[in-house]
C-alpha angles and dihedrals in degrees: 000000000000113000119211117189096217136149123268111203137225144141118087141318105294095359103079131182133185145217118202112215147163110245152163109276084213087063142093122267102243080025128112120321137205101221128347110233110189135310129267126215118188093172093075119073112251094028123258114235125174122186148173099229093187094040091048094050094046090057084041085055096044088056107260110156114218122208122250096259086053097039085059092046081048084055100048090053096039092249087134088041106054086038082057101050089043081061094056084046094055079051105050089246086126151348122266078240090064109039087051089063094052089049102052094044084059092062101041078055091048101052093041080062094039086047090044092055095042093050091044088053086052085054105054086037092063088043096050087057094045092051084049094044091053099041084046081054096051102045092053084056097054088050089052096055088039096053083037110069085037089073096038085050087051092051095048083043089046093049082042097055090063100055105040076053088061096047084055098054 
């Protein structure tokens, strides 16, 4: 039974969420699953991923094959990688010591980058409204002096009328 780690999808119409599960190669895409591993959300920014990181390496190790969508998810949470490292420990290359420092350094690396993107969007965000705010400023301004000088004109045209009327009579 060959085993795929892919994404089974829910949520609305234009508004998907995934699951990412183990499952059966032979079945459905939104079919019967093995285990479910975590939960993927493309509508946030960044994206939300959830993911069982152990469950995830022991079905790596077993020899499930994941599709290229959830092998990328497996990257961005160091799934691959500590499936990786756990290889050089079968093979004497290193100690689980090690490979857990290393581990562990990657995803304080990780999250300084994930905290760095998310603050940057804040950032633009706030600026985005300032620049708005500004441009909604100056265009009530303009309205203002525009509306302005057309009242002041109706009064001159108004004291004018009288006396052209005079110089009728």
């Amino acid at each position: 039974m060959p085993v795929k780690i892919r994404l089974q999808r829910h949520g609305k119409k234009g508004k998907p969420f995934y699951w990412i599960v183990a499952a059966d190669s032979r079945s459905k895409r939104d079919g019967r699953y093995l285990e479910k591993l975590g939960a993927y959300n493309p509508n946030t920014n960044p994206a939300t991923v959830e993911l069982n990181v152990d469950g995830a390496v022991k079905w790596l190790q077993n020899g499930a094959q994941p599709t290229d969508t959830a092998k990328t998810l497996l990257s961005y949470k160091g799934a691959m990688l500590k499936n990786h490292l756990a290889g050089g420990v079968r093979k004497g290359a290193l100690t689980e010591e090690q490979a857990e420092e290393k581990f562990k350094a990657w995803l304080e690396e990780k999250e300084a980058k994930i905290q760095a993107k998310a603050d940057g969007l804040s950032d633009a965000e706030a600026k985005a409204k300032a620049e708005a705010l500004a441009a909604e400023k100056a265009v009530n301004e303009a309205r203002i002096a525009a509306a302005a000088p057309v009242v002041e004109e109706a009064e001159e045209a108004t004291e004018d009328a009288p006396v052209a009327s005079n110089e009728e009579e």
